[in-house]
N, C-alpha and C positions, 0 to 999 in steps of 0.2 A: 801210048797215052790213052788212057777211059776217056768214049765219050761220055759217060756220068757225070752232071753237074752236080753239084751239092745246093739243095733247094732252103735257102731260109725266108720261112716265113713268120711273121710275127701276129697271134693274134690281139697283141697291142697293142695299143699308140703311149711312147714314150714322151712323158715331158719332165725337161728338169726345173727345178727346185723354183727358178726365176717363173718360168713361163705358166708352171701350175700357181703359181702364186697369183699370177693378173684373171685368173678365173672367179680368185672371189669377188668380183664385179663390186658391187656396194653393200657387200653380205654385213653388218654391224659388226662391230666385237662385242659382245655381251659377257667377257670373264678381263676383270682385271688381275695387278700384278700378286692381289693376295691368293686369288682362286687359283691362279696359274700355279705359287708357290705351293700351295696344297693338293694339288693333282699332282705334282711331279712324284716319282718315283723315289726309293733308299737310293738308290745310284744312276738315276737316270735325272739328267737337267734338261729342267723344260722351261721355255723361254715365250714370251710375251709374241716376236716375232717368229717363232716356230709353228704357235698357235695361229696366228695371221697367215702367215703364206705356206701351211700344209690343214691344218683343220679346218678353217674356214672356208676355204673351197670345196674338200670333202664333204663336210654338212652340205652347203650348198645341194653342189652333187645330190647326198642322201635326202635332202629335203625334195630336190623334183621325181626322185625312184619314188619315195613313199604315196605323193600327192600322185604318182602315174598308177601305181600300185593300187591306190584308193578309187581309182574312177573306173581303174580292169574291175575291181573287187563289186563296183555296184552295178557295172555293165551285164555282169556272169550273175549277179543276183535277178537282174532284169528280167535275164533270157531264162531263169529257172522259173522266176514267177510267169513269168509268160504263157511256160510251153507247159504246166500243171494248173494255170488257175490260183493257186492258192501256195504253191508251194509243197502243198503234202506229198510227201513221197520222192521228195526228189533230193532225197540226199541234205537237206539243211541243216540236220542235226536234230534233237530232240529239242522243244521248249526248255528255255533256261543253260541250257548248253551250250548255247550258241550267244556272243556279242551280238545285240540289232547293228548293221551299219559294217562298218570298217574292219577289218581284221588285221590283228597286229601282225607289225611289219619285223623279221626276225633281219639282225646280220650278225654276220660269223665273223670272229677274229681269230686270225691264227697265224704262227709262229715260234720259234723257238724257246725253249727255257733261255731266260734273262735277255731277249730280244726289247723288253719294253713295250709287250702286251696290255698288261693293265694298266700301265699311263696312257697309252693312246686310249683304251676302250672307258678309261675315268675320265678325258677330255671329249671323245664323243658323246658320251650320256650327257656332261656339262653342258656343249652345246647344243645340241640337239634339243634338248629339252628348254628350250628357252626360244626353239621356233616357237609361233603362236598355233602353227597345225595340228604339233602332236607333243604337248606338255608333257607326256606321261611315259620315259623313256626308263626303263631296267634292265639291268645288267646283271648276268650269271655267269660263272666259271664252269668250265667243265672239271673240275678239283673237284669240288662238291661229289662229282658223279663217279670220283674212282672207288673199286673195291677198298674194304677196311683194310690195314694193314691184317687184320688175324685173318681174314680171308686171303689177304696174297702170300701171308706165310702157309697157308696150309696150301694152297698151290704150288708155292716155290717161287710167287713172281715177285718178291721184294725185291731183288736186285733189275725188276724189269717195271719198277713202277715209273709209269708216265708214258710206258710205250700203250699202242693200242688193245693189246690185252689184260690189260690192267685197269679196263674201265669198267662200269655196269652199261655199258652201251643198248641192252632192252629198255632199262629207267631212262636211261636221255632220250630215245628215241621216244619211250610214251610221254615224257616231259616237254618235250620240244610237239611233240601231236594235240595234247590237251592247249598250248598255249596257242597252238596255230589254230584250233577248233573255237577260241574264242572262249573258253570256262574258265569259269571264276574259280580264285585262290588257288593257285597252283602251285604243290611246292618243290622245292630243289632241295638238296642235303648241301652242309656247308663245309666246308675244307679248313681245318686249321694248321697252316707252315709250323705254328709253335710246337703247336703238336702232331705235326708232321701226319696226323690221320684224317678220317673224316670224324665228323662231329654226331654220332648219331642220336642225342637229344636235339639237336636244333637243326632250323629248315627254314628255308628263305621264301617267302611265299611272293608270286608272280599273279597278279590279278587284273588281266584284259589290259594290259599295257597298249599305248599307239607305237611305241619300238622297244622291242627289246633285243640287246646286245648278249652275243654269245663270245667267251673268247675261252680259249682252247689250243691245248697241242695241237691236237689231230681232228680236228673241228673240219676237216676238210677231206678226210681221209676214206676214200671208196670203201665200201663193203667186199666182199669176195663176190666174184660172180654165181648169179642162182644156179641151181639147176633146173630142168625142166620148166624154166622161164618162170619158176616161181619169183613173189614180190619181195625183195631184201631193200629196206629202204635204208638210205645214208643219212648219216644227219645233219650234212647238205643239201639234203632235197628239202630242207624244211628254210631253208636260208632263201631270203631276196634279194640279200647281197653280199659280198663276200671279201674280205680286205687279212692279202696275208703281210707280213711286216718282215722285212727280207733285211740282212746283212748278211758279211760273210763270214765262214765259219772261224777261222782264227779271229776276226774282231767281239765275234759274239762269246769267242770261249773267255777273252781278257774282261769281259762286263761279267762274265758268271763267278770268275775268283775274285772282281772287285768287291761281287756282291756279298759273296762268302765269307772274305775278312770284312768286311762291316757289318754283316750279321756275328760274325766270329768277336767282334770287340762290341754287339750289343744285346742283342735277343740271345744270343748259343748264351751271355753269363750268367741269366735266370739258372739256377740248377732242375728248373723245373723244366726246360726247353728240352727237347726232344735231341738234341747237337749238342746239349752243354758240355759233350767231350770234345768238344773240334775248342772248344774256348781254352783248354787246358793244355793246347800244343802250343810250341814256341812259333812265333810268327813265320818261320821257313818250312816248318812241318806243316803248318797248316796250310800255307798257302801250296805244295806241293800235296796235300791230300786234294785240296778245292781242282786243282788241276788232274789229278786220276779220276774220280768222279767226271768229270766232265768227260775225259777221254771215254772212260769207261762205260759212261750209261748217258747222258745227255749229247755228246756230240755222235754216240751212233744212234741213238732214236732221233736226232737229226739227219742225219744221213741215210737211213733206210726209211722213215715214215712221215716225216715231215716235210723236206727240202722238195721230194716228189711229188706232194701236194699242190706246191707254190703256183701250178700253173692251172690249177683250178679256179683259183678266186679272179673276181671280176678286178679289183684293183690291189698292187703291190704297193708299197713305200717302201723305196729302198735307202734304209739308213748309211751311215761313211761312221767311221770309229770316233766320231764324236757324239753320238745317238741324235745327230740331225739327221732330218729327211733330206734327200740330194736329189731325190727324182722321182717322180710318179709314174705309172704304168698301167691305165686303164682300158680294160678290155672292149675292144672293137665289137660294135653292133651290127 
């Protein structure tokens, strides 16, 4: 017999669904049952008490990160104006370049395709911005930031869009650097599913927000290592906080063909939709295409780039196949 033990350690503290729920202490609810209704997702149900005892404590949560975030932010200004007089020279920025005060507060969302990304990350901005600290919360996809499709045909990587070389990852990385640096109007490119490309006449502008929400595949996803300790920055080094949205893979494959036949009986019938062939199969063909697709390019860019991530972000939500939260997982300080 090995004397080898097998060591687990966790660097997070688990709570399920009841216990994360008694954190919202006397946090308000500020979204009723019509807002709620309107953030939910094509296929994802979201519920009055799903909001209560998993969003509400989260904001919570993100409300004392940001307000800690704020007083590092003017402490480290202190000690530059200090140790220069004036501040010249020490790295502030150029006039006008710079927000006076506070520096928006970035988090990362991330998780798989049809995990129920943009509902959580439309219920954070909902509440969030209705603390009285930081009204001013926006929200970006990383979609916006993939190559066009006639750039990933002329590479060859349409059948690899959504994995991480499939993005303009230099523009998000200066996108993600100008909003950390505090400049005004900043833009993002916009993604449209209809059209299955990016939109390259329109662009989302991002002007000195107090948080803005990232959400993203691979929003969490390390860089290659440098060489000779050259600087390769992630575009998680630019994140405060970090929340990936975890189910397991058979449950998240059955939300991706729900989603597909209800886009298959709604948007695919435009003939102007980017799918409008998938609307033209019989309801077993199609749902058997929604199902190779998934096998084929979303359950393994889950599997090799995303699921590997999961242990980066500072808190999980782990969904059960009814797209509730069942348990929280936030990382130990």
């Amino acid at each position: 017999m090995s004397g080898r033990h097998r060591i687990e350690i966790s660097p997070y503290r688990t709570f399920p669904r009841n216990e994360w729920a008694r954190l919202r202490a006397d946090t308000p609810m500020t979204l009723d049952e019509q807002d709620v209704e309107q953030l939910a997702g094509i296929c994802v149900q979201l519920s009055i008490a799903e909001v209560e005892d998993v969003y509400l404590p989260l904001t919570r949560l993100l409300n004392l990160y940001v307000s800690a975030s704020q007083g590092l932010h003017d402490i480290t200004t202190q000690f530059l104006l200090k140790s220069t007089g004036s501040g010249a020279g020490a790295g502030l920025g150029e006039p006008g370049d710079r927000a006076p005060g506070k520096t928006p507060f970035i988090i990362g969302l991330a998780g798989s395709v049809a995990v129920g990304k943009s509902t959580s990350a439309r219920v954070l901005q909902a509440l969030l911005a209705r603390w009285p600290d930081h009204p001013r919360v926006d929200l970006v996809t990383t979609d916006g930031f993939l190559l066009t499709n006639r750039e990933l045909e002329a590479r060859g990587l349409m059948e690899r869009k959504g994995f991480p070389e499939s993005f303009d990852i230099g523009r998000l990385l200066n996108f993600l650097a100008d909003v950390k640096a505090g400049r005004r109007s900043v833009t993002a490119p916009v993604y449209s599913h209809f059209n299955y490309d990016v939109m390259e006449d329109q662009v989302v502008r991002v002007d000195r927000p107090d948080i803005l929400i990232v959400e993203g595949l691979n929003v969490l996803q390390p860089a290659r290592l440098p060489k000779r300790g050259e600087s390769v920055p992630f575009v998680s080094d630019f994140f405060d906080f970090s929340i990936y949205l975890d189910a397991g893979a058979e449950v998240i494959g059955n939300w991706y063909v729900e989603r597909f036949m209800r886009f298959r009986a709604t948007a695919f019938r435009d003939p102007a939709a980017y799918f409008h062939r998938y609307s033209l199969l019989r309801e077993d063909e199609a749902r058997q295409t929604a199902w190779d697709i998934w096998r084929s390019i979303n359950l393994k860019n889950l599997e090799e780039n995303i699921l590997p991530t999961r242990q980066r972000a500072d808190l999980i939500l782990e969904k059960g196949a009814d797209h509730e939260v069942e348990s929280v997982r936030l990382r130990k300080l």
